[in-house]
C-alpha positions in Angstrom: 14.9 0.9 -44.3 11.7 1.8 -45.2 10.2 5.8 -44.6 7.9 4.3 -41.8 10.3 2.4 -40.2 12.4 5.3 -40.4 9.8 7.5 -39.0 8.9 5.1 -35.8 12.6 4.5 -35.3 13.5 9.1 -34.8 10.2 8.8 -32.3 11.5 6.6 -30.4 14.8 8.2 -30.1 13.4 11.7 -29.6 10.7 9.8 -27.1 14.1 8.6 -25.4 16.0 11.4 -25.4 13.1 13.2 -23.3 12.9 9.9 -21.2 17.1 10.6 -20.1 16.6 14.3 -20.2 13.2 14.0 -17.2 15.7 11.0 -15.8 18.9 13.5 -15.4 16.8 16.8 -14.3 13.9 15.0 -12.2 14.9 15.5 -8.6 13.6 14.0 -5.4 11.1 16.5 -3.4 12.8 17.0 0.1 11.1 14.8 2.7 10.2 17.4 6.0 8.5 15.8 8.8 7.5 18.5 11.0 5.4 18.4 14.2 1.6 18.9 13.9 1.6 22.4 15.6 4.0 23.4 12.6 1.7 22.5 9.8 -0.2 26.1 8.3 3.3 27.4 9.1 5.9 24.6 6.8 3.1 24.7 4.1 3.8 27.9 3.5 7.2 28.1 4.1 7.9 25.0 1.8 6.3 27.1 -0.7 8.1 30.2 -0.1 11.7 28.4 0.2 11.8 27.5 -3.5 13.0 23.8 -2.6 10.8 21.1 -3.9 9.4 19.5 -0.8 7.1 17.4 0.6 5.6 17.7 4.4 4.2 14.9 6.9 3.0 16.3 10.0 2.1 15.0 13.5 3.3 14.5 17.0 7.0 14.9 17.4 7.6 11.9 19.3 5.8 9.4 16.9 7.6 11.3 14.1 10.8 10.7 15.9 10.0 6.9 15.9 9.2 6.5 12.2 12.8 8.0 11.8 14.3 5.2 14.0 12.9 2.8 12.3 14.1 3.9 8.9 11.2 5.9 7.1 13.0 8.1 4.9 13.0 11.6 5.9 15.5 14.4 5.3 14.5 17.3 7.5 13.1 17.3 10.8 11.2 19.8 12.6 10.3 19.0 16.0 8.3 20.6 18.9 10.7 20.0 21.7 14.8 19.4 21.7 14.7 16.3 23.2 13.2 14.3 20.0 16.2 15.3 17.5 18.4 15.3 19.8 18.2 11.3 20.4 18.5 11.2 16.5 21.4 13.0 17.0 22.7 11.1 20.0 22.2 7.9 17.9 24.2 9.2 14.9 20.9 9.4 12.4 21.0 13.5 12.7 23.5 16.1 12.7 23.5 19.0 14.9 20.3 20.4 16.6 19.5 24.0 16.4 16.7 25.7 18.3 14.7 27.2 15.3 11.8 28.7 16.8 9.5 29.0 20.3 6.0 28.4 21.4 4.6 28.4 24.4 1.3 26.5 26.3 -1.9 28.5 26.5 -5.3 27.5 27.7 -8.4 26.8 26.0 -11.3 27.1 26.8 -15.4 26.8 26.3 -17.6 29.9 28.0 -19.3 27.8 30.5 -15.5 26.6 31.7 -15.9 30.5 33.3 -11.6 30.5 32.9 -9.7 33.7 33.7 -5.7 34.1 34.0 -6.3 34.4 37.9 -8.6 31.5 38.4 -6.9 29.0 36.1 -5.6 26.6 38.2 -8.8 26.9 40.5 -10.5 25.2 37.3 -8.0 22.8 36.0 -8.5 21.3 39.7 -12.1 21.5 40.0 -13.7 17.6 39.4 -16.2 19.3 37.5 -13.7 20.8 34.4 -13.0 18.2 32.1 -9.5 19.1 31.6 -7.5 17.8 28.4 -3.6 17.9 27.2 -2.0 16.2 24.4 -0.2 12.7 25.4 2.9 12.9 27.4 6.2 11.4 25.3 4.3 10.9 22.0 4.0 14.4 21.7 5.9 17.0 23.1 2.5 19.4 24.0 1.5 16.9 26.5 5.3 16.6 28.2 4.8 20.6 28.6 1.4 19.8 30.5 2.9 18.1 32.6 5.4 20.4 33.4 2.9 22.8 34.0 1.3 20.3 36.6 5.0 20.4 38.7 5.0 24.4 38.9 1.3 24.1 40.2 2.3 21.4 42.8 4.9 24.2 44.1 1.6 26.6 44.3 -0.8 24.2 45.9 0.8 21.1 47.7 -1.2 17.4 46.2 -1.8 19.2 42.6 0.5 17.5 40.5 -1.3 14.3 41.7 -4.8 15.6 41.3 -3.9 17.0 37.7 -2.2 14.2 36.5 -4.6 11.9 37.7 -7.7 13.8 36.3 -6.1 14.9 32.8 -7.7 13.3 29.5 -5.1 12.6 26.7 -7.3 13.1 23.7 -4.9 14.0 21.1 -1.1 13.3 20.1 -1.0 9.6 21.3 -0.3 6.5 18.8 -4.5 5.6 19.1 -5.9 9.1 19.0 -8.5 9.3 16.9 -7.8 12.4 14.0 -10.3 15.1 13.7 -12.4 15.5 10.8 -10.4 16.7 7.6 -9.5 20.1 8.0 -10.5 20.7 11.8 -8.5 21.5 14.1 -8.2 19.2 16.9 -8.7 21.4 20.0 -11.5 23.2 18.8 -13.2 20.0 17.4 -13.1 18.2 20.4 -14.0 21.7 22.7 -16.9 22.4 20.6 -17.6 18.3 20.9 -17.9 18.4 24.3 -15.2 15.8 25.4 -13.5 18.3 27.1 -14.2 21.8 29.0 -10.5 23.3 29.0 -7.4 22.3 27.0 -3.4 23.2 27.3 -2.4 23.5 24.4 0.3 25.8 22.3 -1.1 29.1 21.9 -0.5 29.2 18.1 -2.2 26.0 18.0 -5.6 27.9 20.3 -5.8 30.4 17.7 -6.0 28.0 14.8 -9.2 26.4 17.1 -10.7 30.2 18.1 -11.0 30.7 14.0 -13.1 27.7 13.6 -14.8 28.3 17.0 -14.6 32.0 17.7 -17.0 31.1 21.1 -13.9 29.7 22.2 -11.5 31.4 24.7 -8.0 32.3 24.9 -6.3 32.2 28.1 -3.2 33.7 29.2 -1.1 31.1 31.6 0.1 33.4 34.6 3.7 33.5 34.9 4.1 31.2 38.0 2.4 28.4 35.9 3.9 29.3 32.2 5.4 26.7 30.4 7.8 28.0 27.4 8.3 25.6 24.0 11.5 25.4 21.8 11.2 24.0 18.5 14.6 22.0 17.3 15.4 21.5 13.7 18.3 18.7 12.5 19.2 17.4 9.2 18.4 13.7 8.9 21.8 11.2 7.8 21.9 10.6 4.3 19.4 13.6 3.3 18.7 14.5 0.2 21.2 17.2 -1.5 18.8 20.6 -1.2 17.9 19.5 2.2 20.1 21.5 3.8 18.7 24.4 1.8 15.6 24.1 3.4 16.8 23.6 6.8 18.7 26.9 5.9 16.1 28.5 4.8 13.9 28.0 8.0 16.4 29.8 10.0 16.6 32.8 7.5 15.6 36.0 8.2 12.4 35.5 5.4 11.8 31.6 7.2 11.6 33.1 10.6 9.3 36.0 9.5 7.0 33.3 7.9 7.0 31.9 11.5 6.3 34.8 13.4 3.5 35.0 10.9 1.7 32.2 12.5 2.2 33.0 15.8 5.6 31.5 16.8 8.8 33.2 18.4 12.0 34.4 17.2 14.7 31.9 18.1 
Protein backbone atom coordinates (compact mmCIF):
# COMPACT_ATOMS: atom_id res chain seq x y z
CA UNK A 1 0.00 0.00 0.00
CA UNK A 2 1.14 3.13 -1.06
CA UNK A 3 2.16 6.33 1.59
CA UNK A 4 -0.97 8.23 0.21
CA UNK A 5 -3.21 5.57 0.39
CA UNK A 6 -1.99 4.95 3.64
CA UNK A 7 -2.37 8.50 4.59
CA UNK A 8 -6.24 8.85 3.33
CA UNK A 9 -6.96 5.38 4.88
CA UNK A 10 -5.63 6.78 9.13
CA UNK A 11 -8.08 10.00 8.06
CA UNK A 12 -10.66 8.16 7.59
CA UNK A 13 -10.39 6.15 10.62
CA UNK A 14 -9.43 9.02 12.93
CA UNK A 15 -12.54 10.92 10.91
CA UNK A 16 -14.54 7.73 12.13
CA UNK A 17 -13.51 7.34 15.31
CA UNK A 18 -14.74 11.09 16.08
CA UNK A 19 -17.93 10.23 14.05
CA UNK A 20 -18.71 7.01 16.96
CA UNK A 21 -17.22 9.13 19.69
CA UNK A 22 -20.09 12.51 18.84
CA UNK A 23 -22.47 9.28 18.09
CA UNK A 24 -21.93 7.68 21.75
CA UNK A 25 -21.70 11.24 23.79
CA UNK A 26 -24.31 13.33 21.68
CA UNK A 27 -27.45 13.39 23.70
CA UNK A 28 -30.94 14.41 22.90
CA UNK A 29 -31.86 18.06 24.38
CA UNK A 30 -34.90 17.56 26.81
CA UNK A 31 -38.07 18.48 25.06
CA UNK A 32 -40.20 21.05 27.84
CA UNK A 33 -43.34 22.35 26.60
CA UNK A 34 -44.32 24.83 29.04
CA UNK A 35 -47.30 27.28 29.01
CA UNK A 36 -46.82 30.78 27.45
CA UNK A 37 -47.13 32.61 30.88
CA UNK A 38 -43.98 30.44 31.88
CA UNK A 39 -41.69 31.50 29.02
CA UNK A 40 -38.98 34.48 30.53
CA UNK A 41 -39.21 32.19 33.59
CA UNK A 42 -38.18 28.16 31.82
CA UNK A 43 -35.59 30.17 29.61
CA UNK A 44 -33.81 30.89 32.38
CA UNK A 45 -34.34 28.17 34.41
CA UNK A 46 -33.36 25.65 31.48
CA UNK A 47 -30.25 27.52 31.57
CA UNK A 48 -29.61 27.51 35.10
CA UNK A 49 -30.63 23.58 35.53
CA UNK A 50 -27.56 22.39 33.65
CA UNK A 51 -29.79 19.89 31.45
CA UNK A 52 -29.64 20.35 27.74
CA UNK A 53 -33.09 21.40 26.87
CA UNK A 54 -35.20 22.81 24.53
CA UNK A 55 -38.54 24.85 25.27
CA UNK A 56 -41.95 25.37 23.22
CA UNK A 57 -44.23 27.62 24.75
CA UNK A 58 -47.99 28.43 24.40
CA UNK A 59 -51.47 27.82 25.76
CA UNK A 60 -51.68 24.90 28.03
CA UNK A 61 -54.61 23.34 26.56
CA UNK A 62 -53.23 23.35 22.88
CA UNK A 63 -50.01 22.14 24.33
CA UNK A 64 -51.85 19.39 26.00
CA UNK A 65 -53.34 18.41 22.50
CA UNK A 66 -50.10 18.27 20.60
CA UNK A 67 -49.15 15.70 23.39
CA UNK A 68 -52.27 13.51 22.56
CA UNK A 69 -51.57 13.28 19.40
CA UNK A 70 -48.03 12.21 19.79
CA UNK A 71 -45.60 15.23 19.42
CA UNK A 72 -42.69 14.28 21.30
CA UNK A 73 -42.30 16.05 24.46
CA UNK A 74 -40.73 14.93 27.78
CA UNK A 75 -41.66 17.56 30.31
CA UNK A 76 -44.70 19.41 30.73
CA UNK A 77 -45.32 22.48 32.44
CA UNK A 78 -48.84 23.53 32.47
CA UNK A 79 -50.86 26.60 33.74
CA UNK A 80 -53.64 24.79 35.37
CA UNK A 81 -53.99 20.85 36.89
CA UNK A 82 -56.49 19.88 34.77
CA UNK A 83 -54.27 19.66 31.46
CA UNK A 84 -51.63 17.10 32.89
CA UNK A 85 -53.71 15.58 34.71
CA UNK A 86 -55.81 14.04 31.54
CA UNK A 87 -52.29 12.98 30.37
CA UNK A 88 -52.08 11.36 33.32
CA UNK A 89 -55.53 9.93 33.49
CA UNK A 90 -54.81 8.58 29.90
CA UNK A 91 -51.62 6.85 30.94
CA UNK A 92 -49.24 9.32 28.67
CA UNK A 93 -47.90 11.14 32.14
CA UNK A 94 -46.93 10.07 35.45
CA UNK A 95 -47.84 11.84 38.54
CA UNK A 96 -48.88 15.55 38.69
CA UNK A 97 -47.29 17.87 41.08
CA UNK A 98 -48.37 21.43 41.75
CA UNK A 99 -44.99 23.31 40.99
CA UNK A 100 -45.86 26.73 41.32
CA UNK A 101 -48.97 29.63 41.63
CA UNK A 102 -50.19 32.54 39.79
CA UNK A 103 -52.90 34.35 40.12
CA UNK A 104 -55.43 36.78 37.58
CA UNK A 105 -54.79 40.46 37.74
CA UNK A 106 -56.31 43.25 35.64
CA UNK A 107 -54.96 45.26 33.02
CA UNK A 108 -55.60 48.09 32.08
CA UNK A 109 -55.21 51.47 29.71
CA UNK A 110 -55.60 55.08 31.68
CA UNK A 111 -58.69 56.10 30.02
CA UNK A 112 -60.28 52.50 31.26
CA UNK A 113 -60.28 54.87 34.79
CA UNK A 114 -59.95 51.06 36.77
CA UNK A 115 -59.47 51.00 40.52
CA UNK A 116 -59.60 47.72 42.95
CA UNK A 117 -63.05 49.14 44.15
CA UNK A 118 -64.69 49.91 40.83
CA UNK A 119 -63.51 46.87 38.91
CA UNK A 120 -66.35 45.09 38.25
CA UNK A 121 -68.40 48.45 37.69
CA UNK A 122 -66.01 48.56 34.44
CA UNK A 123 -65.76 45.08 33.32
CA UNK A 124 -69.73 45.49 33.11
CA UNK A 125 -69.96 48.77 31.58
CA UNK A 126 -70.91 48.36 27.50
CA UNK A 127 -68.49 50.99 27.02
CA UNK A 128 -65.08 48.82 28.36
CA UNK A 129 -63.94 46.65 25.87
CA UNK A 130 -63.09 43.81 28.11
CA UNK A 131 -60.68 40.92 26.98
CA UNK A 132 -59.56 37.36 28.52
CA UNK A 133 -57.58 34.64 27.02
CA UNK A 134 -59.86 31.69 25.37
CA UNK A 135 -61.61 29.49 27.71
CA UNK A 136 -60.30 25.50 27.40
CA UNK A 137 -57.42 26.27 24.98
CA UNK A 138 -55.78 28.10 27.58
CA UNK A 139 -56.09 27.82 31.09
CA UNK A 140 -56.08 32.08 31.65
CA UNK A 141 -59.26 32.31 29.95
CA UNK A 142 -60.95 29.20 32.16
CA UNK A 143 -59.85 31.52 35.29
CA UNK A 144 -61.88 34.43 33.65
CA UNK A 145 -64.44 32.79 33.66
CA UNK A 146 -64.35 31.76 36.98
CA UNK A 147 -63.93 35.12 37.95
CA UNK A 148 -67.25 35.90 36.03
CA UNK A 149 -69.23 33.09 38.57
CA UNK A 150 -67.89 34.93 41.87
CA UNK A 151 -69.16 38.28 40.28
CA UNK A 152 -72.60 36.64 39.41
CA UNK A 153 -72.75 35.91 43.40
CA UNK A 154 -72.05 39.94 43.78
CA UNK A 155 -74.38 41.20 41.19
CA UNK A 156 -77.23 38.84 40.11
CA UNK A 157 -77.24 38.57 35.65
CA UNK A 158 -73.22 39.27 35.64
CA UNK A 159 -71.96 36.10 34.62
CA UNK A 160 -74.32 36.47 31.65
CA UNK A 161 -73.38 40.00 30.82
CA UNK A 162 -69.54 39.18 31.14
CA UNK A 163 -69.58 36.19 29.33
CA UNK A 164 -71.46 37.53 26.71
CA UNK A 165 -69.49 40.79 26.30
CA UNK A 166 -65.81 39.23 26.80
CA UNK A 167 -63.43 39.28 23.65
CA UNK A 168 -61.11 36.19 23.34
CA UNK A 169 -58.16 37.74 21.71
CA UNK A 170 -55.38 35.63 22.77
CA UNK A 171 -54.70 31.76 23.73
CA UNK A 172 -57.26 30.24 21.17
CA UNK A 173 -56.13 27.76 18.17
CA UNK A 174 -56.73 31.13 15.49
CA UNK A 175 -55.30 33.83 17.58
CA UNK A 176 -53.26 35.85 15.85
CA UNK A 177 -49.38 36.09 17.68
CA UNK A 178 -48.12 39.42 18.60
CA UNK A 179 -45.26 40.91 16.91
CA UNK A 180 -41.83 39.07 17.72
CA UNK A 181 -40.90 39.91 21.10
CA UNK A 182 -44.25 41.73 22.35
CA UNK A 183 -46.06 40.75 24.76
CA UNK A 184 -49.50 40.03 23.92
CA UNK A 185 -51.52 42.03 26.49
CA UNK A 186 -49.73 45.05 26.17
CA UNK A 187 -49.67 44.84 22.29
CA UNK A 188 -53.10 44.53 21.97
CA UNK A 189 -53.87 47.34 25.08
CA UNK A 190 -51.69 49.74 23.57
CA UNK A 191 -53.52 48.60 20.02
CA UNK A 192 -56.64 49.52 21.04
CA UNK A 193 -58.63 46.25 20.67
CA UNK A 194 -59.26 46.16 24.09
CA UNK A 195 -59.68 48.74 27.19
CA UNK A 196 -59.13 46.13 30.15
CA UNK A 197 -57.59 42.61 30.23
CA UNK A 198 -57.57 39.59 32.94
CA UNK A 199 -54.78 38.25 32.72
CA UNK A 200 -51.95 36.59 35.23
CA UNK A 201 -50.36 39.15 37.09
CA UNK A 202 -46.77 37.99 36.12
CA UNK A 203 -47.92 38.01 32.71
CA UNK A 204 -49.33 42.30 33.37
CA UNK A 205 -45.97 43.07 34.50
CA UNK A 206 -44.22 41.59 31.47
CA UNK A 207 -46.86 44.18 29.35
CA UNK A 208 -46.39 47.37 32.06
CA UNK A 209 -42.44 47.08 30.97
CA UNK A 210 -43.20 47.41 27.34
CA UNK A 211 -46.06 49.90 28.11
CA UNK A 212 -45.28 51.48 31.39
CA UNK A 213 -48.80 53.82 30.69
CA UNK A 214 -50.41 50.72 31.40
CA UNK A 215 -52.06 49.86 34.78
CA UNK A 216 -51.87 47.21 37.31
CA UNK A 217 -54.83 46.30 39.13
CA UNK A 218 -55.31 44.44 42.19
CA UNK A 219 -58.60 41.90 41.92
CA UNK A 220 -60.45 42.50 45.37
CA UNK A 221 -60.67 39.44 47.26
CA UNK A 222 -64.46 38.60 46.72
CA UNK A 223 -63.58 38.43 42.89
CA UNK A 224 -59.84 36.83 43.09
CA UNK A 225 -59.17 34.05 41.12
CA UNK A 226 -55.84 31.91 42.38
CA UNK A 227 -53.66 29.78 39.51
CA UNK A 228 -51.76 26.49 40.18
CA UNK A 229 -49.23 25.55 37.83
CA UNK A 230 -48.86 21.42 37.40
CA UNK A 231 -45.78 19.77 36.25
CA UNK A 232 -45.71 15.81 34.91
CA UNK A 233 -43.17 13.83 33.26
CA UNK A 234 -44.29 12.76 29.77
CA UNK A 235 -44.28 8.48 29.03
CA UNK A 236 -41.22 7.48 27.41
CA UNK A 237 -39.15 10.78 28.36
CA UNK A 238 -35.92 11.24 27.71
CA UNK A 239 -33.42 9.93 30.48
CA UNK A 240 -32.36 13.65 32.17
CA UNK A 241 -35.90 14.55 32.00
CA UNK A 242 -36.67 13.82 35.19
CA UNK A 243 -33.66 15.97 36.19
CA UNK A 244 -35.18 18.86 34.97
CA UNK A 245 -38.62 18.22 36.28
CA UNK A 246 -36.44 17.85 39.57
CA UNK A 247 -34.83 20.70 39.26
CA UNK A 248 -37.97 22.96 38.87
CA UNK A 249 -39.13 21.90 42.15
CA UNK A 250 -35.70 22.69 43.90
CA UNK A 251 -35.15 25.09 46.16
CA UNK A 252 -32.70 27.11 43.31
CA UNK A 253 -35.87 26.26 40.48
CA UNK A 254 -38.40 27.76 42.74
CA UNK A 255 -36.27 30.82 43.61
CA UNK A 256 -35.83 31.34 39.70
CA UNK A 257 -39.69 31.36 39.77
CA UNK A 258 -40.36 33.66 42.47
CA UNK A 259 -37.97 35.70 40.41
CA UNK A 260 -40.47 36.33 37.85
CA UNK A 261 -43.25 36.90 39.73
CA UNK A 262 -44.72 33.38 40.54
CA UNK A 263 -45.60 31.72 44.07
CA UNK A 264 -44.07 29.17 46.17
CA UNK A 265 -45.81 25.94 45.70
Amino acid sequence: MCAVSRSKRGRWLVAALALAVTGVNAQEPVRLFAAGSLRAAMTELMRASGVPALGTFGPSGLLRERIEKGESADVFASADMGHPQKLAAEGRAGAVVLFTRNRLCALATPKAGVTPENLLQRMLDPGTKLATSTPKADPSGDYAWELFEKADKLRPGAYAALSAKALKLSGGPDSPPPPKGRNVYGYLLEKGDADLYLAYCTAALEAKAEVPSLQIVQIPEALAVGADYGLVVVMGARPDAQKLADYILSPAGQSLLSKYGFSPR
